[in-house]
N, C-alpha and C positions, 0 to 999 in steps of 0.2 A: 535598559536591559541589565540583568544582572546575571551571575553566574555561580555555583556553590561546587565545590568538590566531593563528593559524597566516599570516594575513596579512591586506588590507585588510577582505575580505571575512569569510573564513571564521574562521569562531567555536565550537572543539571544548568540546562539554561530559563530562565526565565525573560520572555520578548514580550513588548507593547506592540503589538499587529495592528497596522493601521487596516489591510485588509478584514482583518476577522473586528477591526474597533473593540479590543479585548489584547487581555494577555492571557499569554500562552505559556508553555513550557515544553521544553525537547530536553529530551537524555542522548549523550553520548557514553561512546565504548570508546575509549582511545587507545589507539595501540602501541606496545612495546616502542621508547625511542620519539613518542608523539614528535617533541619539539625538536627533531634532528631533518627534517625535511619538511615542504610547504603544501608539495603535491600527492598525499595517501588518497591512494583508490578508497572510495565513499559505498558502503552498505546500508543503504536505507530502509528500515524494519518499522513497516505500518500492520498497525491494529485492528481490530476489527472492531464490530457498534458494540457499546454500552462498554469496550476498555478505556485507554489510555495511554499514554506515553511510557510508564514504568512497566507495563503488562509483559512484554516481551522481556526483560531481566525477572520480573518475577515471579514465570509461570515456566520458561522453558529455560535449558541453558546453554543460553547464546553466549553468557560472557565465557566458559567452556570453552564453546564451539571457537571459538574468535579470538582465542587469549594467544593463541604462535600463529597468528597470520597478521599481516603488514594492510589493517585495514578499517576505515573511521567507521564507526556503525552508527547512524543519526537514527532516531526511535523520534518521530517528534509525535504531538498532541493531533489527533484529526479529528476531535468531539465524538461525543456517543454516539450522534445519529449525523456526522456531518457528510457522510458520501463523498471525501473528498473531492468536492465539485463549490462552483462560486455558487450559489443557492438562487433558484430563479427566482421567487420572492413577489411571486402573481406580476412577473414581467417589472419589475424595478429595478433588479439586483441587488447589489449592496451586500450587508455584510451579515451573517459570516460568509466567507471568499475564502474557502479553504486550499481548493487550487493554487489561489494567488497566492496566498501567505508560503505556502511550501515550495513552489519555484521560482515568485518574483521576489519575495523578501529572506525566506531562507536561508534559498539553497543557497542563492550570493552571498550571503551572510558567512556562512559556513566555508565560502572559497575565502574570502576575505580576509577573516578572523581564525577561523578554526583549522587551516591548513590541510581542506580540502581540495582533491586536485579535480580533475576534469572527469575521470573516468570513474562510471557510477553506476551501480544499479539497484535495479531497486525488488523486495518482496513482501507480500504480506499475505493475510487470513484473513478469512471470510471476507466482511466490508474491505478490508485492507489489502486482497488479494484485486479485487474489482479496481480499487485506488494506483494498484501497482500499476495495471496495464493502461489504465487513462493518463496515466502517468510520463510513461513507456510509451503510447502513443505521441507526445508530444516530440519526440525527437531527443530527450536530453540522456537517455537513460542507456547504457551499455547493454545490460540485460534484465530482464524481469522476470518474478517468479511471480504464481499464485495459488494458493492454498485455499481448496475451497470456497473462494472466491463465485461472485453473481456476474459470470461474464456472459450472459446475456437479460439483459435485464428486462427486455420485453418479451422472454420463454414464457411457456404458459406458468399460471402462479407465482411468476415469482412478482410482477409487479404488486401484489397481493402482499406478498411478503415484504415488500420494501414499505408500505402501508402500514402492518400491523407492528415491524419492527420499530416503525418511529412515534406511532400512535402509544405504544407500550414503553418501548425503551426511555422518551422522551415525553413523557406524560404533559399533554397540553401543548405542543408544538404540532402544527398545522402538515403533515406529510407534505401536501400537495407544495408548500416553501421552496421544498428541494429541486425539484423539476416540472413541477403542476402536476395537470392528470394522464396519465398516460394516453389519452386519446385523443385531448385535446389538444395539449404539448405535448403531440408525439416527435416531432423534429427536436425538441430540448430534449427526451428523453435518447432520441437514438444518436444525440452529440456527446451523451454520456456512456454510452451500451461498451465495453470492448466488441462484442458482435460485431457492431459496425462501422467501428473503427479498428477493426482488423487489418485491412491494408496499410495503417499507418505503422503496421509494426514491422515493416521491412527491415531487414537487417540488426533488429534487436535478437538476442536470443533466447530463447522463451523456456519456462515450464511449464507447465500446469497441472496441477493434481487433486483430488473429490474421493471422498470416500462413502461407502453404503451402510448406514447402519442409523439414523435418525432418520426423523422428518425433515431437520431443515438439510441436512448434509446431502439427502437422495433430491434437494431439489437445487443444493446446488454444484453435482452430479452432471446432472441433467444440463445444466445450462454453462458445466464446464467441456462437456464432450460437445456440444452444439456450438460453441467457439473453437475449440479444436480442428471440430468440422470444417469449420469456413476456413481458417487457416491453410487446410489440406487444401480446400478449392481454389485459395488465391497462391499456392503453391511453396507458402512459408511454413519453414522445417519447425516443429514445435516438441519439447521431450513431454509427456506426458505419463502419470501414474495414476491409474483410478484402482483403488484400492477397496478393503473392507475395513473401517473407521470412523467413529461420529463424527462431528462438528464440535471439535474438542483441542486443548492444549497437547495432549497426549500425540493426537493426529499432525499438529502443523508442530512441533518441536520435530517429530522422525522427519515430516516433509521438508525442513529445514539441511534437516543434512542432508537428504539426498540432491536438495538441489544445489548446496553450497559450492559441490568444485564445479559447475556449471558458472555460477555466479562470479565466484573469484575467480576462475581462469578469463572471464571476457574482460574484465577490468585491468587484468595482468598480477592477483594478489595471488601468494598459496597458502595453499590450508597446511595445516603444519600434520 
């Protein structure tokens, strides 16, 4: 592992993942004071397919957003097409293991080393909004937001979309790698869905937000209100915003701030 300072704030890491069998790379935002305490509430800012670990400092402004508030922001790498998920891999698994990499090699990484505390949450866009809440379903995560995000991923079309986005975005990688075929591997696929792992989000506290104004944005609209839904029926409080806005930086920078004193008040951080 290595490490680079790019400037006051920002702190690139570069990791050998034995899950992913590759190296990787995470940006942090460190805040005011970094090496005066061990345990800083943790914001974790995942991306959506075909960015990157840098996309979030250099598309919206987080470091802005985040410069007078007492709180680490991890941006790590989750691959173009990686759906934050261990890749079912026509039933072999192996690697890339993007889940794994992010909470079993990580995030302890980051308690360890990087003077991360316990309390965490986490948000993202499009892919990375989906990523937050499988996330968040795991139990580790204080709150979670999602932007746009495909939280249900067996809605009509969208499997379709999970297809064309990785057949395109990842030219010559096999879709089916990530969770087989939706019909076949329909239990792999609904172990990855937020849908249906919405029960597991007891006691997290949630956002969610989808705008109308694209193709891919009204489809994932569509499949932000229909987790909303289930949420309502299993009786967990959720803040939602369904707006008019593409599937765009512009879109998930404003949904950033709206959801931010949400974010930070459950971890215990304040926005300045």
């Amino acid at each position: 592992m290595s490490e680079r300072r790019l400037d006051e704030r920002r702190l690139e890491l570069t990791i050998r993942s034995r899950a992913l069998d590759a190296t990787t790379k995470v940006r942090l935002l460190l805040p005011r004071g970094w090496e005066s305490r061990t345990d800083w509430p943790v914001l974790w800012l995942l991306h959506g397919g075909l960015d990157d670990h840098t996309s979030w400092t250099a598309r919206t402004d987080v470091e802005a957003l985040t410069r007078g508030t007492g709180v680490l922001v991890v941006m790590p790498d989750g691959g173009r097409c990686g759906s934050y998920s261990d890749w079912w891999n026509g039933g072999e698994g192996g690697p890339p293991r993007w889940e794994s990499y992010h909470l079993k090699e990580l995030l302890p990484l980051l308690e360890a080393r990087y003077r991360a505390g316990p309390r965490q949450a986490v948000a993202g866009y499009s892919m990375g909004g989906q990523g937050a809440m499988l996330y968040a379903a795991k139990g580790r995560f204080e709150a979670a937001a999602s932007f746009s995000g495909a939280l249900h991923i067996l809605g009509p079309g969208v499997p379709q979309a999970v297809m064309a986005g990785t057949a395109i975005g990842c030219f010559g990688t096999d879709w089916k790698r990530i969770w087989g075929d939706p019909e076949e591997q329909r239990e792999v696929w609904r172990a990855h869905n937020p849908y249906d792992l919405a029960g597991e989000l007891k006691g997290v506290r949630l956002y969610v937000s989808a705008g109308e104004g694209d193709l891919v944005e009204d489809l994932a609209n569509r499949a932000a209100r229909a987790f909303a839904g289930r949420l309502e029926e299993l009786g967990l409080p959720v803040r939602t915003h369904f707006h008019q806005g593409g599937h765009n930086h512009t879109s998930w920078q404003r949904e950033l701030h709206r959801a931010y004193p949400l974010l930070m008040s459950a971890i215990g951080a304040r926005p300045a």
